[in-house]
DSSP file (Angstrom, degrees, kcal/mol; ACC not computed):
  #  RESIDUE AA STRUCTURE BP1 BP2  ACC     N-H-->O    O-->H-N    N-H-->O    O-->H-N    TCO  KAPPA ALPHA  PHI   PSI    X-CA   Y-CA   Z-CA
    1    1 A X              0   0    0      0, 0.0     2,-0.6     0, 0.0     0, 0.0   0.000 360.0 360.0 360.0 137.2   38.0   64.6   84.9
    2    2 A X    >>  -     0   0    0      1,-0.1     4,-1.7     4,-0.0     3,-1.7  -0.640 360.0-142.6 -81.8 125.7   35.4   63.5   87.7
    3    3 A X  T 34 S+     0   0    0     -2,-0.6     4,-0.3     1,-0.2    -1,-0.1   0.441  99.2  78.3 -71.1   9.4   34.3   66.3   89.9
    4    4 A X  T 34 S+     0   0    0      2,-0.1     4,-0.3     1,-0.1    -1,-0.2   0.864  96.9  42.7 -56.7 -47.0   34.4   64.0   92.4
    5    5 A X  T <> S+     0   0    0     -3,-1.7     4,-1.4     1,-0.2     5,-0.3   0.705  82.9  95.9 -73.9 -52.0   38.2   64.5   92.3
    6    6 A X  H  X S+     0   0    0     -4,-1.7     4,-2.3     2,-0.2     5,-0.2   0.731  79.0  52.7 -16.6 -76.4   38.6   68.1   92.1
    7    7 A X  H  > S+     0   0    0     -4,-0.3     4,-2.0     1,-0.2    -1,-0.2   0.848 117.1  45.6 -40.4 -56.8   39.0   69.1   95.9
    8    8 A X  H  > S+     0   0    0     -4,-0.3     4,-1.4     2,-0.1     3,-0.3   0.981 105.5  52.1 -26.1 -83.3   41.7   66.6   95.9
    9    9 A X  H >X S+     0   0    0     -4,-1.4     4,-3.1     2,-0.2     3,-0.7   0.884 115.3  49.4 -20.9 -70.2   43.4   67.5   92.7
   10   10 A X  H 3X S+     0   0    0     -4,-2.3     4,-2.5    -5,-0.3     5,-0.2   0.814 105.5  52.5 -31.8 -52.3   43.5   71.4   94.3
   11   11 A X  H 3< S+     0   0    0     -4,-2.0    -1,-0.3    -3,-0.3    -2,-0.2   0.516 114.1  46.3 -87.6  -1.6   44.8   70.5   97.5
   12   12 A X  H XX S+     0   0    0     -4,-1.4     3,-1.6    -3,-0.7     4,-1.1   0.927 111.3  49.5 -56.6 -76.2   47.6   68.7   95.6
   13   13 A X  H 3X S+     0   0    0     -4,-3.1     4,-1.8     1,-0.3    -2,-0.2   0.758 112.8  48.7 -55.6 -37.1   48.3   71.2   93.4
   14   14 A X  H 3X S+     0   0    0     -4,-2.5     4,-2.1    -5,-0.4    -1,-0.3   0.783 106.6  51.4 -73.4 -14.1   48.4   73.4   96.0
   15   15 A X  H <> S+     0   0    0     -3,-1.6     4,-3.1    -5,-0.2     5,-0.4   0.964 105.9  56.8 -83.3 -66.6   50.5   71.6   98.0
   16   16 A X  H  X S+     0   0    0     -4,-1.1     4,-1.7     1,-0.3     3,-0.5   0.830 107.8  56.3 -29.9 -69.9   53.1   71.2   94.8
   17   17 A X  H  X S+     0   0    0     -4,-1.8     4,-2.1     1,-0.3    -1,-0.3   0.758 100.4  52.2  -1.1 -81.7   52.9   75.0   95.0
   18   18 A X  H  X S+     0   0    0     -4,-2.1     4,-1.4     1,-0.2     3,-0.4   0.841 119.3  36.6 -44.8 -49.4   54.0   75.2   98.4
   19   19 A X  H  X S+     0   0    0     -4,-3.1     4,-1.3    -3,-0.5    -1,-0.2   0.686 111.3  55.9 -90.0 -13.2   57.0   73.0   97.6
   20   20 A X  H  X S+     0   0    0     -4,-1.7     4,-0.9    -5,-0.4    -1,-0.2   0.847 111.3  50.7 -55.6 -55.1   57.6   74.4   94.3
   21   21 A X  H >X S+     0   0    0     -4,-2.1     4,-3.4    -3,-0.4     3,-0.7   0.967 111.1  44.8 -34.1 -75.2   57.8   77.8   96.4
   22   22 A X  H 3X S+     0   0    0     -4,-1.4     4,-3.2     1,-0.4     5,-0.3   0.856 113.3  48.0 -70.8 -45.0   60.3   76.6   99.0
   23   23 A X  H 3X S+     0   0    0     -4,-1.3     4,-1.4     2,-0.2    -1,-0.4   0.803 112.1  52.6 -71.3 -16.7   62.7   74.9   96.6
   24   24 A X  H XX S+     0   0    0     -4,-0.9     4,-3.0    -3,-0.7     3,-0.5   0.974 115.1  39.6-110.1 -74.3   62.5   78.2   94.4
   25   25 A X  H 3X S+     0   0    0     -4,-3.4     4,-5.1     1,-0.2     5,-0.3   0.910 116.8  51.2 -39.3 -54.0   63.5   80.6   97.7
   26   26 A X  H 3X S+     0   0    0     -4,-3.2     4,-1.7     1,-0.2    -1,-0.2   0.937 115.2  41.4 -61.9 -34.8   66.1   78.0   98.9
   27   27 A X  H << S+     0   0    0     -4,-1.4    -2,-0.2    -3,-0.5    -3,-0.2   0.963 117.4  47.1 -60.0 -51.5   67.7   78.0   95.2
   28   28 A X  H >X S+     0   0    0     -4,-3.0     3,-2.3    -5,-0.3     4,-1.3   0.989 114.8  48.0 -48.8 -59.2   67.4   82.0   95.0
   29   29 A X  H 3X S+     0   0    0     -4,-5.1     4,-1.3     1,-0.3    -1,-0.2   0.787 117.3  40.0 -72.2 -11.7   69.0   82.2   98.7
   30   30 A X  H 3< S+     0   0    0     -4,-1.7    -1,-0.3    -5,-0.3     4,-0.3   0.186 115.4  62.8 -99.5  26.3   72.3   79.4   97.8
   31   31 A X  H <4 S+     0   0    0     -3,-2.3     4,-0.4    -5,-0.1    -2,-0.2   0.796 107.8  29.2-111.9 -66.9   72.2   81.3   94.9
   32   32 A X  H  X S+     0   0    0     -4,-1.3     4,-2.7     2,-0.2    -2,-0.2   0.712 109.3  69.0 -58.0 -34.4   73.0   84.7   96.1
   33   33 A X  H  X S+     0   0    0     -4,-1.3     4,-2.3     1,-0.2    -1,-0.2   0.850 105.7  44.2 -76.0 -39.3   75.1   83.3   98.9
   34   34 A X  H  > S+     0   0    0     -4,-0.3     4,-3.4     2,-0.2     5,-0.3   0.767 109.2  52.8 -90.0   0.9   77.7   82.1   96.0
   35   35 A X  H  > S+     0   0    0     -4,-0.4     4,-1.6     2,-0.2    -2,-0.2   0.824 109.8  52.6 -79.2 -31.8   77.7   85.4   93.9
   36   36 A X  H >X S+     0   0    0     -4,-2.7     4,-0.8     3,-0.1     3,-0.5   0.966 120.4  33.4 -53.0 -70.5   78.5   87.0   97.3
   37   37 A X  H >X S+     0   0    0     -4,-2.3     4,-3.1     1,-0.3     3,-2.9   0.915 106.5  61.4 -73.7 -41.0   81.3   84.7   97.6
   38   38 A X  H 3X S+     0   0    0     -4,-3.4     4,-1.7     1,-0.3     5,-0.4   0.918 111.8  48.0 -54.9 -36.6   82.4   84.2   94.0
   39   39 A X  H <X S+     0   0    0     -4,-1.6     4,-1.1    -3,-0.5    -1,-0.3   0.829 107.3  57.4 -70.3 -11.9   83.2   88.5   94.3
   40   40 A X  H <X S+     0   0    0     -3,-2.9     4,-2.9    -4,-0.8    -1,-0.2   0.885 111.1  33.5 -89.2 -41.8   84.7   88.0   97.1
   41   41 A X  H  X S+     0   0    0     -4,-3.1     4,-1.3     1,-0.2    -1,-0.2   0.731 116.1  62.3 -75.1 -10.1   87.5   85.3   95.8
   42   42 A X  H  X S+     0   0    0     -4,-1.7     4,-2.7    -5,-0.4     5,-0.3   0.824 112.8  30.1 -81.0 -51.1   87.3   87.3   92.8
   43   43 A X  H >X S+     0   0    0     -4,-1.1     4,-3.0    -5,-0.4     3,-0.5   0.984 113.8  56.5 -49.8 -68.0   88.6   90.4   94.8
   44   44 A X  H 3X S+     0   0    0     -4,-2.9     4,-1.5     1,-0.2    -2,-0.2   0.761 109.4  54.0 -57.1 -39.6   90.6   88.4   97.2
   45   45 A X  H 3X S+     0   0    0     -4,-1.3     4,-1.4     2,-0.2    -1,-0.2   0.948 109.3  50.6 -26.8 -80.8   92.3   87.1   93.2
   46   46 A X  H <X S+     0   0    0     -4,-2.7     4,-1.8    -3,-0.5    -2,-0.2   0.590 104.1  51.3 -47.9 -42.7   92.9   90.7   92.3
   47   47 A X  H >X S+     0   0    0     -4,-3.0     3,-2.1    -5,-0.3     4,-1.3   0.950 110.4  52.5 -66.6 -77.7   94.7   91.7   95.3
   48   48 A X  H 3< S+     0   0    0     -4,-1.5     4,-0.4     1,-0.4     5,-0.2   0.578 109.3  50.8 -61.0 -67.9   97.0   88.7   94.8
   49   49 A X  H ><>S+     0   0    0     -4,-1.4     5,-2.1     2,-0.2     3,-0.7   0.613 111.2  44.4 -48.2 -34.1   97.8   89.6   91.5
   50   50 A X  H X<5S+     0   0    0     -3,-2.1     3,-2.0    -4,-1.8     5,-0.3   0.926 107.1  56.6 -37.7 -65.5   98.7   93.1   92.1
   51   51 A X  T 3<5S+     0   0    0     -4,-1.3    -1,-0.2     1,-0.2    -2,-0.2   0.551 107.9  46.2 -52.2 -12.5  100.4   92.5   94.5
   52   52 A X  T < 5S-     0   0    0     -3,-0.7    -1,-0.2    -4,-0.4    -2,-0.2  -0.088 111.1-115.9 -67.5  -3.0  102.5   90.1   92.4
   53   53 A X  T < 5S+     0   0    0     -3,-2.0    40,-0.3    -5,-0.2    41,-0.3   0.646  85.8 118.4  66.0  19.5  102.6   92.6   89.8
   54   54 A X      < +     0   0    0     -5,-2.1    17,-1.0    -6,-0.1     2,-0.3   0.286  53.5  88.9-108.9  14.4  100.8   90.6   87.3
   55   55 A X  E     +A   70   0A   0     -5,-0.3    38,-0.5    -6,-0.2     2,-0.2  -0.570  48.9 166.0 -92.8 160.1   97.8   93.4   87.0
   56   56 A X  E     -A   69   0A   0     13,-0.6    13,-0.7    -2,-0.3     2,-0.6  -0.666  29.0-130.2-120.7 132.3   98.4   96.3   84.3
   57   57 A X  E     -A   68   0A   0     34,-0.9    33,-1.7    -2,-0.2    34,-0.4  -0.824  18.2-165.9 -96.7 139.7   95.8   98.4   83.3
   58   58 A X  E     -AB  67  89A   0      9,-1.4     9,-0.6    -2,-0.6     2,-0.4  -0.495  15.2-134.3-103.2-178.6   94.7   99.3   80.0
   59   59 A X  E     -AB  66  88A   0     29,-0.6    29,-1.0     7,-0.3     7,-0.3  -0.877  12.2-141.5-125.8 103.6   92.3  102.1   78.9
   60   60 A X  E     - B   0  87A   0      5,-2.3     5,-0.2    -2,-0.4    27,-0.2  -0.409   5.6-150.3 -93.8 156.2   89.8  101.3   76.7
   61   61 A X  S    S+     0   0    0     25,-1.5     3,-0.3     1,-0.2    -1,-0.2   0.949  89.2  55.9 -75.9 -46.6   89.4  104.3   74.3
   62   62 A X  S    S+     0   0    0     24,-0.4    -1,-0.2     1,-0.2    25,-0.1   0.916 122.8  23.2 -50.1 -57.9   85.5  103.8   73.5
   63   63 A X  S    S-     0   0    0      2,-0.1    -1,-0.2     0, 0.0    -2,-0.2   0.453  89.7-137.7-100.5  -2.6   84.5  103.9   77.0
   64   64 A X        +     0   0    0     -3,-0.3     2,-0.3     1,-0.2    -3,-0.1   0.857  63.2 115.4  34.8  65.5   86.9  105.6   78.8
   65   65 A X        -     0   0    0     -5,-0.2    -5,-2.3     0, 0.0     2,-0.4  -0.852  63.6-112.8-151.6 148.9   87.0  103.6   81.5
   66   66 A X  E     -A   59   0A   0     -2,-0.3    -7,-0.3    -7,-0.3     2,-0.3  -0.935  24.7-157.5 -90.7 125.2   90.9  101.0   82.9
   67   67 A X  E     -A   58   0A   0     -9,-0.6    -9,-1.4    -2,-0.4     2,-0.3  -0.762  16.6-119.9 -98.3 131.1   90.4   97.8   82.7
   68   68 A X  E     -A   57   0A   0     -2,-0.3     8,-1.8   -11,-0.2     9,-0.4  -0.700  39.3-172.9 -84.9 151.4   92.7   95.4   85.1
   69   69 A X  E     -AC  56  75A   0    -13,-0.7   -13,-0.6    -2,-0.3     6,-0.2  -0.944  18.1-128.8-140.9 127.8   94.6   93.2   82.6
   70   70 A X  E >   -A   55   0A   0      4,-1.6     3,-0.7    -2,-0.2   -15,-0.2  -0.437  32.2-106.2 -87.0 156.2   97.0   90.1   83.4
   71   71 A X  T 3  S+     0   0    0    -17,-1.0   -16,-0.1     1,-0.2    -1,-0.1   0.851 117.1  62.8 -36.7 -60.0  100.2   89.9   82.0
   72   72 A X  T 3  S-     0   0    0    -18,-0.1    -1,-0.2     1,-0.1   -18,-0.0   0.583 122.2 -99.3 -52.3   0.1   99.7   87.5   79.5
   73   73 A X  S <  S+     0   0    0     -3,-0.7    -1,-0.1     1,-0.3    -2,-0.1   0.095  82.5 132.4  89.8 -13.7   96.9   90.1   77.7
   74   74 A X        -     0   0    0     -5,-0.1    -4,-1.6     1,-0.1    -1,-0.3  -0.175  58.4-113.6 -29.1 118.9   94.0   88.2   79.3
   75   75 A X  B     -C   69   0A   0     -6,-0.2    -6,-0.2     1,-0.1    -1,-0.1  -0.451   9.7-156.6 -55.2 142.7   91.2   90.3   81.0
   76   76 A X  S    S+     0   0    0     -8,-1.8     2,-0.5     1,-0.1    -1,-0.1   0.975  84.5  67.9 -92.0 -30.0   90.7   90.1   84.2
   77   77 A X  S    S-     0   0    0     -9,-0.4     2,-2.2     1,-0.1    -1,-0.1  -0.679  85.6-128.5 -13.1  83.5   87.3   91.2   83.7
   78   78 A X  S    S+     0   0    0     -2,-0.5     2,-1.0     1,-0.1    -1,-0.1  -0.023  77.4 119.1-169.6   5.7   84.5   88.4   81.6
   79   79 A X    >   -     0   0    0     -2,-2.2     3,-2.6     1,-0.2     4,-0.4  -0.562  45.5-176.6 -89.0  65.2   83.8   91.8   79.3
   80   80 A X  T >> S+     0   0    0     -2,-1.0     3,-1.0     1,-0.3     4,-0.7   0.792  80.0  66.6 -47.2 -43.6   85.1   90.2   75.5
   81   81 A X  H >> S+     0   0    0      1,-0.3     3,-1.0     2,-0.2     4,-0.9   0.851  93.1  59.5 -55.3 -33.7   84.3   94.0   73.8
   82   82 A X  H X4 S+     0   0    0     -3,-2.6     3,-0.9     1,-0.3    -1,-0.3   0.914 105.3  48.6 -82.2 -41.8   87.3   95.3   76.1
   83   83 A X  H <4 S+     0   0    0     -3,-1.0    -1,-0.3    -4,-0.4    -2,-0.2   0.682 111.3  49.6 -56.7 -29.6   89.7   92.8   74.2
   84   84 A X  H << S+     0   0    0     -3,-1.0    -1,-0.3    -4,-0.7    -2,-0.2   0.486  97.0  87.3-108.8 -41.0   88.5   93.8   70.9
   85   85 A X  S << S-     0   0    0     -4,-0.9     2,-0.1    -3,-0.9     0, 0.0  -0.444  85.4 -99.7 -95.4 165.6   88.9   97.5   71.5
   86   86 A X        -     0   0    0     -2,-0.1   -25,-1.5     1,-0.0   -24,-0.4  -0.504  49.5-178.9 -71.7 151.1   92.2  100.0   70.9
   87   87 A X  E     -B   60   0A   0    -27,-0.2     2,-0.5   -26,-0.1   -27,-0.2  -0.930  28.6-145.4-149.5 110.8   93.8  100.4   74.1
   88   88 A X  E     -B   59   0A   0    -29,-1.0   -29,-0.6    -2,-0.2     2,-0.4  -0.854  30.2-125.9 -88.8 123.7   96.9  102.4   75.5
   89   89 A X  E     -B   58   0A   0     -2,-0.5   -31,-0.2   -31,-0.2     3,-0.1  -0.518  22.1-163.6 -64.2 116.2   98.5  100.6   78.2
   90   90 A X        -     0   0    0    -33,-1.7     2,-0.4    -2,-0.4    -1,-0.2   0.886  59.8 -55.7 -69.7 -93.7   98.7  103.3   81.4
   91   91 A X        -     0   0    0    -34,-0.4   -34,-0.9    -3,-0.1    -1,-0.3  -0.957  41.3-123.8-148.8 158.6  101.2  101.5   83.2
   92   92 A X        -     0   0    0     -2,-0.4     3,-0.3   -36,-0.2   -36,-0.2  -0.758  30.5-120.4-103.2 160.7  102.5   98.4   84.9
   93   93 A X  S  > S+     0   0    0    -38,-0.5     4,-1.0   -40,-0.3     3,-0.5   0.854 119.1  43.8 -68.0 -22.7  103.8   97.7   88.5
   94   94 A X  T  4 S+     0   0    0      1,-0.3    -1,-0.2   -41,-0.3   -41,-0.0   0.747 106.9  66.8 -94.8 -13.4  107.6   96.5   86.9
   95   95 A X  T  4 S+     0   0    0     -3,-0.3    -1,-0.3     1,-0.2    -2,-0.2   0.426 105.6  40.1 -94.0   7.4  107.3   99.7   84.6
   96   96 A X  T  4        0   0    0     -3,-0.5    -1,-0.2     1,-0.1    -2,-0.2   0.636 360.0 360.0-128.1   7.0  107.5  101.8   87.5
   97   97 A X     <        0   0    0     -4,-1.0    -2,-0.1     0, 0.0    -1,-0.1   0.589 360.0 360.0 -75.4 360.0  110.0  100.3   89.6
């Protein structure tokens, strides 16, 4: 490399930086802006289905913690261990009308 070039080179590379930077912050911030939204349709989901009756909760034994569950046995939850584990079914909305 010529050291002629050097000063150059830097103020490239610094420059790259800067824009490196900016794309990195704008990604982060549309980034957050759909994990905000995705819980929010995710919520906005949960109510539907309740209200539709199509929620049950189970209780997983291991953790002691209710899990919302759709009818069909699906989770509503992205947690695979909770499918896997024994579980007593609390109740459903049609098993208590």
């Amino acid at each position: 490399m010529d050291s002629r070039h050097t000063g150059d080179i830097f103020k490239h590379l610094e420059k790259q930086n800067e824009l490196l930077m900016e794309a990195y912050r704008s990604m982060s911030h549309e980034l957050h802006k759909l994990q905000v939204e995705e819980e929010m349709l995710m919520r906005k989901f949960y109510e539907i289905m309740s209200a539709h009756g199509k929620i049950k909760k189970v209780f997983d034994v291991k953790t002691r913690f209710a899990f919302p569950q759709i009818e069909d046995g699906s989770n509503v939850s992205d947690d695979s261990r909770v499918e896997d584990s024994p579980a007593l079914v609390i109740s459903t909305n049609n098993e208590e009308q």
